[in-house]
C-alpha positions in Angstrom: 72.7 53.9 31.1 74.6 51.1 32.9 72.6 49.1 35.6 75.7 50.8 38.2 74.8 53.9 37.2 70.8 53.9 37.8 71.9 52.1 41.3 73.8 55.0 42.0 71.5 57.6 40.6 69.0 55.9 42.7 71.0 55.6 46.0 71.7 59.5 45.7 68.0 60.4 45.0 67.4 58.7 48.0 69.9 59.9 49.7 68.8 63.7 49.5 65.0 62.8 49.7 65.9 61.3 53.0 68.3 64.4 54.0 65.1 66.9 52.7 62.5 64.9 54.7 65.2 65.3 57.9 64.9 69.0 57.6 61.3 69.0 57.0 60.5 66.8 59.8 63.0 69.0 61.7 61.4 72.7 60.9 57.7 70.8 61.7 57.9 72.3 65.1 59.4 75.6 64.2 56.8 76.2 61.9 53.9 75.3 63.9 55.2 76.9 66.5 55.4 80.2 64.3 51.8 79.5 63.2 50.7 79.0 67.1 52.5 82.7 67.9 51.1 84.1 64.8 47.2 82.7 66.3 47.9 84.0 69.5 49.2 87.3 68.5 46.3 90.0 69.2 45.0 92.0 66.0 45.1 95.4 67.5 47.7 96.8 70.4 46.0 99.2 72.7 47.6 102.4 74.1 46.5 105.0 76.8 45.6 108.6 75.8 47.0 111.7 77.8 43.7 114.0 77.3 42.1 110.9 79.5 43.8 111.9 82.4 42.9 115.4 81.6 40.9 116.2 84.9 43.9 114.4 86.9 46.8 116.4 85.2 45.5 119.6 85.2 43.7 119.5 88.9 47.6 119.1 89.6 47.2 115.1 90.9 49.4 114.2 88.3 52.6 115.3 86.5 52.9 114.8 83.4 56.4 113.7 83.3 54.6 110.6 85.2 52.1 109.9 82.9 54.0 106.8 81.5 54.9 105.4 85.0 51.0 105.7 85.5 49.8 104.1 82.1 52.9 100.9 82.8 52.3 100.3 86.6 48.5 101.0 86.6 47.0 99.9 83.7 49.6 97.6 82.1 49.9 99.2 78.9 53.5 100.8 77.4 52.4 102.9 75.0 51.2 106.1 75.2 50.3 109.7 73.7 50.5 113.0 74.6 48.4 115.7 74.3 50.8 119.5 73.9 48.5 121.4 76.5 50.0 119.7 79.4 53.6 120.6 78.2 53.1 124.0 76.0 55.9 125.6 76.8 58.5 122.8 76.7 58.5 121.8 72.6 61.9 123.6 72.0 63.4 122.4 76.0 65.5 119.3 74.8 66.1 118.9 78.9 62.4 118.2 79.7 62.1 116.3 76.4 65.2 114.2 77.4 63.5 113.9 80.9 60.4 112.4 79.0 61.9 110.1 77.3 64.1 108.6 79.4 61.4 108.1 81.6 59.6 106.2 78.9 63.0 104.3 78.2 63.6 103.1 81.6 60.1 101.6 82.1 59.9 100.3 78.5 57.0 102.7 76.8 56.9 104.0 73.5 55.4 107.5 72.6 53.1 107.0 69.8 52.2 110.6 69.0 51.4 113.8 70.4 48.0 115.7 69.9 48.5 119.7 69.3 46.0 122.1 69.9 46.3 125.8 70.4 48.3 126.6 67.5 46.4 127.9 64.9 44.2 127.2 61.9 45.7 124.8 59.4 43.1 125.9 57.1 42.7 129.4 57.8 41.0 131.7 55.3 43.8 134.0 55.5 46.5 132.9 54.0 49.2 134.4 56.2 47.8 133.0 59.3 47.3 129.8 57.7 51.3 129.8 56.7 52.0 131.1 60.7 49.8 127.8 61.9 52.1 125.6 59.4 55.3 127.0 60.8 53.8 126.7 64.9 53.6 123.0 64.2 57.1 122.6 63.2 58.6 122.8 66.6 55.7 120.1 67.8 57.7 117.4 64.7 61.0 118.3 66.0 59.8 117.0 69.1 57.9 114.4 68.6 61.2 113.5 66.4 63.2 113.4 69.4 60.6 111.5 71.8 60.3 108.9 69.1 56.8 109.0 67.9 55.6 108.0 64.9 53.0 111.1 64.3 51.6 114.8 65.4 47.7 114.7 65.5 46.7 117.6 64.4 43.3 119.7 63.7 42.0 120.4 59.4 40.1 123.6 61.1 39.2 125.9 58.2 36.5 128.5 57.3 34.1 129.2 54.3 32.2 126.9 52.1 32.5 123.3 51.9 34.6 123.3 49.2 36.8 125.9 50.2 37.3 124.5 53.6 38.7 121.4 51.7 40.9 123.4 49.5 42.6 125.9 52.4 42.9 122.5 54.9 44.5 120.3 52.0 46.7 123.0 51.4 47.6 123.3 55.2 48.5 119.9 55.7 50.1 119.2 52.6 52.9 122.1 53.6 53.2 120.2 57.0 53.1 117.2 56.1 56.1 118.3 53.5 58.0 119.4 56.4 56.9 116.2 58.6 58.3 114.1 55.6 61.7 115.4 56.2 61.5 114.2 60.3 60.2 110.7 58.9 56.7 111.4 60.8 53.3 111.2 60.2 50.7 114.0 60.1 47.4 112.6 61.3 43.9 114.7 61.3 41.5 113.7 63.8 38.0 114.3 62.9 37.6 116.6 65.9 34.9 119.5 65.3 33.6 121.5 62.1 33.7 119.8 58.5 36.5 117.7 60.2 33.7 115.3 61.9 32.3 114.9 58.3 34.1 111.7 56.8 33.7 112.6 53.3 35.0 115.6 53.8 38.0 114.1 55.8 38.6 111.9 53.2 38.7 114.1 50.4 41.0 116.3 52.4 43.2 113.4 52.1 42.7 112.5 48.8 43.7 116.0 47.6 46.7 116.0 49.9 48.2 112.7 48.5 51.0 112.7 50.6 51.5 108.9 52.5 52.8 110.8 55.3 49.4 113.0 55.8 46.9 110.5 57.1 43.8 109.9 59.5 43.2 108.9 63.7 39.6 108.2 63.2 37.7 109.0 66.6 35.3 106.8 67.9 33.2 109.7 69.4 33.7 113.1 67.8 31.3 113.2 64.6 29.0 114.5 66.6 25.7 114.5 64.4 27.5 112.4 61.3 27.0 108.2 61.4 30.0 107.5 63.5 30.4 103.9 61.6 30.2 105.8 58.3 32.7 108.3 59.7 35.4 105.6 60.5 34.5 103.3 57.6 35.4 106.8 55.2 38.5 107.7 57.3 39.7 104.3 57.9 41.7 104.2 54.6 44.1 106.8 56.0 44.7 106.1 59.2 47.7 105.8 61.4 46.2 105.7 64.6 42.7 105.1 65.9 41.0 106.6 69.4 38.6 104.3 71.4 36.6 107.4 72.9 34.4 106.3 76.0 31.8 108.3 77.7 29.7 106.0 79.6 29.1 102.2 80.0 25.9 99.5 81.1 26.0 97.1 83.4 27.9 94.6 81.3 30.5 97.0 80.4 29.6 98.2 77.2 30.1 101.9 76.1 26.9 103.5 75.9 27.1 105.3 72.9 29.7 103.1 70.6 29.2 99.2 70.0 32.3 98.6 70.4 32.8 95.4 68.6 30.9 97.0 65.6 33.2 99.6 65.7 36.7 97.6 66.2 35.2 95.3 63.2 35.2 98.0 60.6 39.1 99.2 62.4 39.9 95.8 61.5 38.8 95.0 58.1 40.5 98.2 57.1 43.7 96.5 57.6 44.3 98.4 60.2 47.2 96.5 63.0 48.4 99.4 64.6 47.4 100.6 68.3 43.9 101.5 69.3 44.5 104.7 72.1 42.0 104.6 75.1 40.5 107.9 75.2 38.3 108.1 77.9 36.5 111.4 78.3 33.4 110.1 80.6 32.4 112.1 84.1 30.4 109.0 85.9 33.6 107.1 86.6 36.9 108.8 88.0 39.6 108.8 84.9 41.3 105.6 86.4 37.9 103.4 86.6 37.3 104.9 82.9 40.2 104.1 81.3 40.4 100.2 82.6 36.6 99.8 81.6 37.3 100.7 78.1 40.7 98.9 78.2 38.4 95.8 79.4 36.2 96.1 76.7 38.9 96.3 73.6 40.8 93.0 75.4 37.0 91.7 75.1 36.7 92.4 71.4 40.2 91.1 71.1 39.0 87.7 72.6 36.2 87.6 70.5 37.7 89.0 66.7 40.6 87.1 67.6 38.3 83.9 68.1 
């Protein structure tokens, strides 16, 4: 090699290690600014619940075509989910449902879900009405299709033994959920009464159903005499959505019956990122005063998770 040659090796070598430090020293900002975002970015979103305006709706204070104006220009908060009993009749009216989401469009809200009651046994010992309950769902996808959630929430209500129960519900949900796949949507159990609120037997429901669009909204308040930590750390695994339910809080703002923090921990190390629905179900404050207490005390566990 000739003494030009190294010089001119060398000058080139020098040249692009100059050129790469340029771009380094020149993405520096970019990517500390992408780690600063990425700090500040809260672990959990938190959206607003329809059943917690329950009292509100249904005493005819509130329309439910404004529940998202209420959840945005009160609260804040542009997500929400529905609950069918305050629009029964209107799962097949593509005007209403057109109505309700261009409401949502115009003030920038996304529906999440809606939560369907009233429509039969999923796991029903009979094995007709258990097909009829699969089939009343359908109409409840299409629609929350066209609104733009993400899931139905739906009930595993069954009859017999344990073991049976878990057999007629898996079978249920995995015919939904097969029709849900179709849509692109989620169907999401809640643990909301009977072996439901038992979260071994939720998630063995699941496991048995092995679908990954048949999944879990763990409820902070409805397994009843089952360890409600135990009951979300089981059901966890599968969820798509979690409810904050709120009865009651002290003087510092804690709910009464949940620890909160304890609680959003075990959400968290689940993996879970998604939205955290304020559920407030509580008689001591008015429905508005309940939901912005619980909505205080998730952005507190934000703060302090976060930390």
């Amino acid at each position: 090699m000739t003494a030009s040659t190294s010089r001119r090796d060398f000058l080139c070598t020098s040249a692009l290690s100059a050129a790469g430090l340029a771009v380094g020293l020149a993405r520096a900002p970019l990517a500390l600014a992408a780690d600063k975002a990425n700090a500040a970015a809260p672990l959990f979103k938190i959206s607003v619940a329809e059943w917690s305006l329950h009292k509100t709706i249904f005493g005819g204070r509130l329309n439910h075509l404004d529940f998202a104006k209420t959840a945005k220009e009160s609260f804040g908060i542009d997500a929400v989910e529905y609950v069918n009993q305050f629009f029964r009749d209107k799962a097949k009216d593509e005007k209403y449902l057109a109505e309700m989401k261009k409401r949502c469009d115009d003030l920038g809200v996304r529906s999440l879900l809606i939560m369907i009651d009233g429509e039969g046994k999923l796991g029903d010992a009979d094995e007709k009405k258990r097909t009829q309950a699969v089939e009343n769902h359908y109409k409840w996808l299409e629609a929350a299709k066209f609104l733009g959630c993400h899931s139905i929430r739906v009930n595993a209500a069954s009859d017999g033994t344990y073991d049976e129960q878990l057999g007629r519900a898996a079978d249920g949900l995995r015919r939904l959920s097969e029709f849900g796949a179709k849509l692109g949507l989620n169907v999401i159990v809640e643990n909301h009464g009977g072996l439901s609120s038992n979260g071994k037997w939720l998630a063995s429901v699941m496991k048995q159903v092995n679908l990954p669009n048949c999944g879990t909204l763990p409820d902070f308040g409805n397994f009843h005499s089952y360890d409600r930590y135990l009951g979300v750390t089981e059901t966890m695994p599968f969820a798509k959505a979690v409810s904050a339910k709120s009865h009651d809080f002290d003087a510092d703002g804690n709910e009464t019956k949940t620890d909160y923090l304890k609680m959003m921990k075990i959400v968290l190390d689940a993996g879970y990122r998604g939205y955290v629905g304020i559920e407030y179900e509580g008689s001591k404050l008015d429905e508005m005063a309940g939901i912005r207490a619980t909505q205080k005390l998730l952005e507190r566990c934000q703060k302090e998770l976060n930390g």
